[in-house]
Backbone as JSON, one array per atom type, in Angstrom:
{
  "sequence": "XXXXXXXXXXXXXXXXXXXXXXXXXXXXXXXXXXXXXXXXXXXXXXXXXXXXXXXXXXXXXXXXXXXXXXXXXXXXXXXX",
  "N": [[0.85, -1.18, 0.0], [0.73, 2.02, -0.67], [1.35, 5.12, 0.07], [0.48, 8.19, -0.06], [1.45, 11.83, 1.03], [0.09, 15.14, 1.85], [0.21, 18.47, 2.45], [-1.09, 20.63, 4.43], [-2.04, 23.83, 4.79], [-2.42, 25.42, 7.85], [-4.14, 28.07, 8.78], [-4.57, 30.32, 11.43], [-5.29, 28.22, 13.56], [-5.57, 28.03, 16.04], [-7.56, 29.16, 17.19], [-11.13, 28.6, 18.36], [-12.76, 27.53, 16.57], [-10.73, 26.94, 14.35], [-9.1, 24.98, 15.79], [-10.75, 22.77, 16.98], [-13.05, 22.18, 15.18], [-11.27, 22.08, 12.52], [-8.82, 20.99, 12.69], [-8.71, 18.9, 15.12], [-11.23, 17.41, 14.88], [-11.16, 17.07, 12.0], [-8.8, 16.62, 10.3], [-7.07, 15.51, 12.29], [-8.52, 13.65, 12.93], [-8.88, 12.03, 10.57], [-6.17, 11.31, 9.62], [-5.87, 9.85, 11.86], [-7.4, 6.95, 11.42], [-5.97, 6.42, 9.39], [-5.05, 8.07, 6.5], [-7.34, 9.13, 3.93], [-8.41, 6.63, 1.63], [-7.58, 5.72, -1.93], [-8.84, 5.34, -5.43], [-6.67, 4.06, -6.54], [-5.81, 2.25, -4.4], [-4.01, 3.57, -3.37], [-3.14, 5.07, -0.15], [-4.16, 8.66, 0.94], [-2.81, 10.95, 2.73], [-3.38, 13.33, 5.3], [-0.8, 16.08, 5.88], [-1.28, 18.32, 8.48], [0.22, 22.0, 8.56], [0.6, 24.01, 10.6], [-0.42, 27.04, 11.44], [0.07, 30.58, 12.66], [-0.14, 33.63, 13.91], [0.52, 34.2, 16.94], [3.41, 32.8, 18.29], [4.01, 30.88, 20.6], [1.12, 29.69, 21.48], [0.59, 27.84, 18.72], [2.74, 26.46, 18.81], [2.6, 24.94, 21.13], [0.02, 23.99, 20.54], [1.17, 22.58, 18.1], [2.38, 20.26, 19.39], [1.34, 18.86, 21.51], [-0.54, 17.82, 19.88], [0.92, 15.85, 18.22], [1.91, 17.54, 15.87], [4.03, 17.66, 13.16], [5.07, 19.9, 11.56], [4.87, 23.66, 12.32], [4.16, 27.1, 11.93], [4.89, 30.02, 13.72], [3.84, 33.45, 12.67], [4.04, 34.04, 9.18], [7.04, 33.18, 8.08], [8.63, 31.94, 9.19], [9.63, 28.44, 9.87], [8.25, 26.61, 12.41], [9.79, 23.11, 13.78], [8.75, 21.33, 16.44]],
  "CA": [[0.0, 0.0, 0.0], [1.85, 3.37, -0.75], [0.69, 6.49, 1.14], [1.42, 9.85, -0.67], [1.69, 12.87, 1.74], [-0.37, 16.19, 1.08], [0.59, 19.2, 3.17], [-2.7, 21.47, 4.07], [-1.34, 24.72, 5.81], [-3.69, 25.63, 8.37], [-3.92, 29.45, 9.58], [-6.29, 30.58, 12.55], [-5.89, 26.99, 14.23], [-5.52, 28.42, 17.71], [-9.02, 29.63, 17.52], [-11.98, 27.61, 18.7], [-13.33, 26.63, 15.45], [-9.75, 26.4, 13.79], [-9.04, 24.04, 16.59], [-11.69, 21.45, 17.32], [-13.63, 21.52, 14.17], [-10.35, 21.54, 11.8], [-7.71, 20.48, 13.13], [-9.03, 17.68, 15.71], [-12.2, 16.57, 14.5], [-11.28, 16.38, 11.1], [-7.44, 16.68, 9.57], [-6.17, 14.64, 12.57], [-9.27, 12.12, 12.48], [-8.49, 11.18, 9.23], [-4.74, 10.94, 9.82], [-5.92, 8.59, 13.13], [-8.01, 6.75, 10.38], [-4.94, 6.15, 8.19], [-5.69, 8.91, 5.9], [-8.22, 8.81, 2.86], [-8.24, 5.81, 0.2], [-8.03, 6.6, -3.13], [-9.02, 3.95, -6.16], [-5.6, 3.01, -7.3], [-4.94, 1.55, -3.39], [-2.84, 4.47, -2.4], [-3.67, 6.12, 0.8], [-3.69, 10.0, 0.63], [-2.43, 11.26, 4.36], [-3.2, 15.09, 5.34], [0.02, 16.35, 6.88], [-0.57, 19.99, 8.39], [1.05, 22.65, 8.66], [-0.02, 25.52, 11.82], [0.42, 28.73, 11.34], [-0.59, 31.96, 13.48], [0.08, 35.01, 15.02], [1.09, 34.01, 18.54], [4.49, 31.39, 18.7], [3.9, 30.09, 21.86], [0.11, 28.65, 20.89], [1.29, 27.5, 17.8], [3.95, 25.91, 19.25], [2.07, 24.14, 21.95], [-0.7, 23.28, 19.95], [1.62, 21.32, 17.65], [3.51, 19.46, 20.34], [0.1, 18.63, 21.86], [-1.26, 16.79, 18.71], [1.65, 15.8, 17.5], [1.69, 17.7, 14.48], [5.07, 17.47, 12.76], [5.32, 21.52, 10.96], [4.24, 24.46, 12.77], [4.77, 28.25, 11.97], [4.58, 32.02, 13.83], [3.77, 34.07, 11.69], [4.48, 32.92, 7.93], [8.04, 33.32, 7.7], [9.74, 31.04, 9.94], [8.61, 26.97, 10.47], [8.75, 25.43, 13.54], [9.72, 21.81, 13.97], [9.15, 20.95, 17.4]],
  "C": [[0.89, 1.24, 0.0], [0.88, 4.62, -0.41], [1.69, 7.82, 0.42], [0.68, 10.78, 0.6], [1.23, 14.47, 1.45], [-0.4, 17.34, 2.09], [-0.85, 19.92, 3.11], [-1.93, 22.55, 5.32], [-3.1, 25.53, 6.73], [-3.94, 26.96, 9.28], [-4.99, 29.33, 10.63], [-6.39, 29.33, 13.1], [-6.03, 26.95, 15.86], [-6.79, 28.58, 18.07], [-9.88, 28.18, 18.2], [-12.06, 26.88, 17.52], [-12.06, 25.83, 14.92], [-8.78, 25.24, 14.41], [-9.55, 22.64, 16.89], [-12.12, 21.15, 16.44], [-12.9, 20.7, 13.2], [-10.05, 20.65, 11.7], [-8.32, 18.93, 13.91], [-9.88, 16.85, 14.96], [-12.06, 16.31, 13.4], [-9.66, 16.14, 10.39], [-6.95, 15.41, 10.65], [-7.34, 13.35, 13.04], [-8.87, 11.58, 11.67], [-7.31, 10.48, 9.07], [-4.96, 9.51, 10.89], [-6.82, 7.23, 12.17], [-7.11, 6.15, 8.91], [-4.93, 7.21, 7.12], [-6.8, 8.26, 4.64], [-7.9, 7.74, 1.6], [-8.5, 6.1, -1.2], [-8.24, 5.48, -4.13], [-8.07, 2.91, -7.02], [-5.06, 2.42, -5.7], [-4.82, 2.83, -2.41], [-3.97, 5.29, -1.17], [-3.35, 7.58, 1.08], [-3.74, 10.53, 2.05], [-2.0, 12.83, 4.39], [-1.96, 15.26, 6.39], [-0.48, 18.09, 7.2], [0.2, 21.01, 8.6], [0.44, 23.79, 9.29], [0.34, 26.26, 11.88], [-0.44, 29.55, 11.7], [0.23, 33.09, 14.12], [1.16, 34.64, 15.92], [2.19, 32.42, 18.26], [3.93, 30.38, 19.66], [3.08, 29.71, 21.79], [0.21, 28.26, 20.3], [1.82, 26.23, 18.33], [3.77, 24.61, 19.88], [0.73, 23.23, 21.47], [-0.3, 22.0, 18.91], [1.71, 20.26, 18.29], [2.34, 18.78, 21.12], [-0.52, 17.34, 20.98], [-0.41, 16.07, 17.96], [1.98, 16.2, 15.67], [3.52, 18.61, 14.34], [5.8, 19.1, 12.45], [4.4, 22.78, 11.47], [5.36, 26.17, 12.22], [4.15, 29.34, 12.82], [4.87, 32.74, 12.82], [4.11, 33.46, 10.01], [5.56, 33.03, 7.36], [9.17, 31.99, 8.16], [8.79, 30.09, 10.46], [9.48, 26.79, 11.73], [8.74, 24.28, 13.52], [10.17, 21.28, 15.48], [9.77, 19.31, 17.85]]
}
């Protein structure tokens, strides 16, 4: 089974909505889920990418969910 990798950058995830609805309930369901099947086999796996304002939510919100690429502001990634 081969799993391709599809980056989804995700601004505003600190918020409520950009938080629970997004991010939890649906980007890292799917990921917990294996990601989405597609009809040649392959499984298509949302990686995202968090980006906001404030570092330090950001930051913690990655490290929290384990989510691999986080940025402050949109210049500089974090990889916690």
């Amino acid at each position: 089974m081969t799993q391709r990798r599809i980056g989804i950058v995700m601004h505003g995830v600190t918020g409520r909505m950009g938080m629970n609805q997004h991010l939890i309930r649906s980007i890292l369901e799917i990921r917990k889920q294996g990601g989405v099947a597609l009809k040649d086999g392959t499984r298509l796996m949302p990686d995202p990418i968090l980006v906001g304002r404030n570092a330090a939510k950001v930051q913690e919100l990655a490290k929290q969910h384990g989510v691999e690429a986080s940025s402050a502001g949109r210049q500089t990634w974090i990889r916690p």
